[in-house]
C-alpha positions in Angstrom: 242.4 -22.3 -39.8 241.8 -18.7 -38.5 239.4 -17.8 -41.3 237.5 -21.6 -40.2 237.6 -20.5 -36.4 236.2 -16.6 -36.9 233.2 -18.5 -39.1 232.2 -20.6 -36.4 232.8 -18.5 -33.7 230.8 -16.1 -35.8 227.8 -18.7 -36.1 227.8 -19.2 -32.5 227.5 -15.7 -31.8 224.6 -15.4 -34.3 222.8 -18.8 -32.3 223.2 -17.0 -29.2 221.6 -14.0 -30.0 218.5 -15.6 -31.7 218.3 -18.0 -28.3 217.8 -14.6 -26.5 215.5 -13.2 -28.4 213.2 -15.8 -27.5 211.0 -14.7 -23.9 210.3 -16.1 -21.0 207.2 -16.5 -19.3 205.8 -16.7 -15.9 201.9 -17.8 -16.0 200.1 -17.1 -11.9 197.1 -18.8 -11.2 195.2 -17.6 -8.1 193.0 -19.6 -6.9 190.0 -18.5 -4.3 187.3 -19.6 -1.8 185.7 -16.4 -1.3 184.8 -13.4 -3.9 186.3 -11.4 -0.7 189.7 -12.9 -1.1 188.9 -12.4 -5.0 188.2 -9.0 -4.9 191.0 -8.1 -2.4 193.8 -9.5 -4.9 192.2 -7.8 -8.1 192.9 -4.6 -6.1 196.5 -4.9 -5.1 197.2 -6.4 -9.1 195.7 -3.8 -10.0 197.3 -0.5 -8.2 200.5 -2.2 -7.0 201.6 -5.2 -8.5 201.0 -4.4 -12.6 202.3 -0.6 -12.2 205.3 -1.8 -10.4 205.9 -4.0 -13.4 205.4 -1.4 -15.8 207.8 0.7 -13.5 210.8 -1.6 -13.9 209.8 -1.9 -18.0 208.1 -4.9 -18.0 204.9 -4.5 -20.6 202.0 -6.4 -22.1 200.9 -8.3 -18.5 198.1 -10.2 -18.8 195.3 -10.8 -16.4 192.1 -13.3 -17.0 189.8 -14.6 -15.4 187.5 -18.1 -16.8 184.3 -17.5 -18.6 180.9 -18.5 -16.8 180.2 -22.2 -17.4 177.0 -24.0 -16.5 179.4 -26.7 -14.1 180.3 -24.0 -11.9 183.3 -21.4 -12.4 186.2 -21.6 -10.7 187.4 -18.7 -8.7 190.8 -17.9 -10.4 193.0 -15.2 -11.6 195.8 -15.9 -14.4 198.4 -13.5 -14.6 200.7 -13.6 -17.8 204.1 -11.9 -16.9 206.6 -11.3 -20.1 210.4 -11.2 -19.3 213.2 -10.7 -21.5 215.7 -13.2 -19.7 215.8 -15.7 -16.3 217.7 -13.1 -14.8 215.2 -10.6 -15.0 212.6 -13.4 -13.6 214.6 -14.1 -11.2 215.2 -10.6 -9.4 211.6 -9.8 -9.7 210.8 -10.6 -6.2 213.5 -9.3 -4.6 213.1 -6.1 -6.6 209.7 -5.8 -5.5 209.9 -6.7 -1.8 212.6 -3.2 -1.8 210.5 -0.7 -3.5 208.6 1.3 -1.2 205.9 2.2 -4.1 204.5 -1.4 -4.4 205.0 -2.1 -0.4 202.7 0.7 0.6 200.5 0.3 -2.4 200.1 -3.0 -1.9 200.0 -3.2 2.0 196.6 -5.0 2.4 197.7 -7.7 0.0 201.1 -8.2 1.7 200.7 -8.0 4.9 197.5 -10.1 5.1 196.6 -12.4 8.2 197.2 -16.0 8.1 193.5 -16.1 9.0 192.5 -13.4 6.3 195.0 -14.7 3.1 193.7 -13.2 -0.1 194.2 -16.6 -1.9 194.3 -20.0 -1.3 196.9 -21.2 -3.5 199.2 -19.9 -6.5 200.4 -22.0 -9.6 203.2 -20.6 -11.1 204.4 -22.2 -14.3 207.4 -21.3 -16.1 207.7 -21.1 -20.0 210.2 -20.3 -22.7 208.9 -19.2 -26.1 208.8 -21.0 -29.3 211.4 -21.0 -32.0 208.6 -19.7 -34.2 207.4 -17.5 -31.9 209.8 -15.9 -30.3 207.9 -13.1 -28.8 204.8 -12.4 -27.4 202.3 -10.4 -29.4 199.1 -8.7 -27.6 196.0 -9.4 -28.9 194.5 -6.2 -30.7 191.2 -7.7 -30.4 188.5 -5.2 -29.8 185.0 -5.0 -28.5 183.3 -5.9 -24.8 186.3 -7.7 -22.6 183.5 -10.1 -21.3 182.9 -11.8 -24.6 186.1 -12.5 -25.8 187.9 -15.6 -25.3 191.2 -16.2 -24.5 192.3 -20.1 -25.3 194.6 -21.1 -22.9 195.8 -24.7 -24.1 198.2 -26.9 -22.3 199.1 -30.3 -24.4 200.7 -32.6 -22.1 202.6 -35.4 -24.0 203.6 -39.3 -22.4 207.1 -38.7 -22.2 209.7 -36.4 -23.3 210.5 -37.5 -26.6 206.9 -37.9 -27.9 206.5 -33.8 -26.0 209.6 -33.1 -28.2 208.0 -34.1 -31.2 204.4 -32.2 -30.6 207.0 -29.0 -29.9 208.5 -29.3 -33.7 205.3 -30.1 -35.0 204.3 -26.3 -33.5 207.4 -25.2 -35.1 208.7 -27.2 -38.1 205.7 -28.9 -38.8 204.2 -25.8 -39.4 201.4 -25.5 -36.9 202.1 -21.9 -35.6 202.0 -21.1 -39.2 198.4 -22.7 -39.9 197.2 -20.6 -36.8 198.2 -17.5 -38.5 196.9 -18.0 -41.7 193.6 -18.9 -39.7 193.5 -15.5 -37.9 193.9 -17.2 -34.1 195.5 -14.3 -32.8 198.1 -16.0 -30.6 199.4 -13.8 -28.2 202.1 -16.9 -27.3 203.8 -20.4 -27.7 205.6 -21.8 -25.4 207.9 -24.8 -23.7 207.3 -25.9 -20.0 210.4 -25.3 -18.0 208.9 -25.9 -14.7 205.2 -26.8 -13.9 202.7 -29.7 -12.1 202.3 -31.3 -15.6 205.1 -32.0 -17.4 206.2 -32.2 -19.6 203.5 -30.0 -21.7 203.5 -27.2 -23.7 201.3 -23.9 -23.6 200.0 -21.7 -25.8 196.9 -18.9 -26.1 195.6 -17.9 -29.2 192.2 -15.4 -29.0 188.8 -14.7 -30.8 186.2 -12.0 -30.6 183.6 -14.1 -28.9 182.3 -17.5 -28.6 181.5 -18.1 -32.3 183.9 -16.6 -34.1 186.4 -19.2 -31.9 184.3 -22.3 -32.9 184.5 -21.3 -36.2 188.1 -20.5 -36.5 189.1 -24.2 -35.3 186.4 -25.5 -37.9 188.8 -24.2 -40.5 191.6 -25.4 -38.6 190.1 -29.0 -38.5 189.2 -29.4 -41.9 192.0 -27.3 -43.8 194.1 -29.2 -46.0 197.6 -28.5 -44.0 196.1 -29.9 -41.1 194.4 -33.1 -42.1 198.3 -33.9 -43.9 200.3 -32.6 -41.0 198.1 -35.0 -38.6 198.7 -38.5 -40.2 202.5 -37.7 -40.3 203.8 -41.0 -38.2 206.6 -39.0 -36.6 204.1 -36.8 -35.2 201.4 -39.4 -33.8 200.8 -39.8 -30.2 201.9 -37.1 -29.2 199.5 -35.7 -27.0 198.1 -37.6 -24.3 195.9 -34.5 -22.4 194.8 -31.7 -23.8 193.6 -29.1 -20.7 191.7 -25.8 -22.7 190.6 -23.0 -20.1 188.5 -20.3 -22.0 189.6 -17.1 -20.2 188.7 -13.4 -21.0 190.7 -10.5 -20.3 189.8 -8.0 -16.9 190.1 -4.5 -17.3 193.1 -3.8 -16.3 194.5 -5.9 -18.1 196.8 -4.5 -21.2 194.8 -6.5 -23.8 
């Protein structure tokens, strides 16, 4: 009986750990009426917020903004923050509003008047990685930041289960895999914990420019894996909205 009780507490313990390695995410949209406000919160991510983060060891932020589209871009900021635990999420804030550093770097940002806010909202969506995926991985993509794309895709599903089933088809089913063969570049997958459009999951994979991305999702469409992992019945209707937002990176963004 002891020898049955060490082996399962000994599986347990090797569950747990693997549950931690996976990351947690924290996904800011900014959203603007004026390139003034715009402008005014690019400076304070820039000086204040992303070397505070860096400061407290939190790495590979990511910071995008959408690519010109003939309907009109939307003035918005994403900001893509890594963490290694909810814990470490959730003392961010407090951590930040007590170091002196960020408060004085950051002072026109913070202490903004309610008739000058450098926004006009902020969507903040919380994620926890794939099984697959456990941990995020920065795009090495090279050339001009401007013409690379960042695909930011939420798939929202009808209910839970059927959102359940799109997650294992990522994972299980063998999706993430297919992306990799394909050279997407995914810098993450991950589950909704809280957000406006649950449930969903999201996920960004990345391509050198325009046409390199419409031709990597041609092979995904007509590759073999895909075209059998797509008429599985456990897996239909699973998606009932699929929201894609083409992004590129800024400059001071770490990839």
């Amino acid at each position: 009986m002891k020898k049955i009780g060490l082996f399962v507490i000994t599986v347990i313990f090797s569950l747990s750990l693997h549950a931690q390695a996976r990351e947690y995410y924290q996904l800011k949209i900014y959203s603007f009426e004026t390139d003034a406000q715009q402008q005014t919160t690019d400076d304070y991510l820039k000086t204040a917020f992303l070397p505070s983060l860096k400061r407290l060891g939190i790495q590979n932020v990511g910071v995008f903004k959408p690519h010109p589209t003939d309907e009109g871009t939307p003035k918005q900021t994403y900001v893509l923050i890594p963490f290694k635990s909810i814990v470490e999420f959730g003392l961010l804030d407090d951590t930040l509003a007590k170091d002196k550093t960020h408060q004085e770097t950051g002072k026109t940002y913070l202490e903004a008047a309610h008739d000058k806010a450098p926004y006009t909202r902020i969507e903040s969506i919380f994620m926890k990685a794939f099984v697959d995926m456990p941990q995020m991985e920065p795009s090495k993509l090279e050339g001009p930041r401007k013409d690379r794309i960042y695909e930011l895709r939420s798939y929202e599903a009808a209910t839970e289960n059927l959102y359940r089933k799109k997650v294992d088809m990522f994972n299980a089913g063998g999706e993430v895999n297919l992306f990799d063969q394909l050279d997407f570049n995914a810098v993450f997958y991950a589950e909704v914990l809280s957000g406006a459009n649950m449930p969903n999951l999201i996920y960004m994979t990345t391509h050198a420019n325009r046409e390199i991305r419409d031709s990597n999702w041609k092979a995904f469409v007509e590759s073999a894996e895909w075209e059998k992992l797509k008429v599985m019945p456990k897996y239909q209707n699973t998606v009932s909205r699929n929201d894609t937002r083409l992004l590129y990176p800024t400059e001071y963004s770490d990839y």
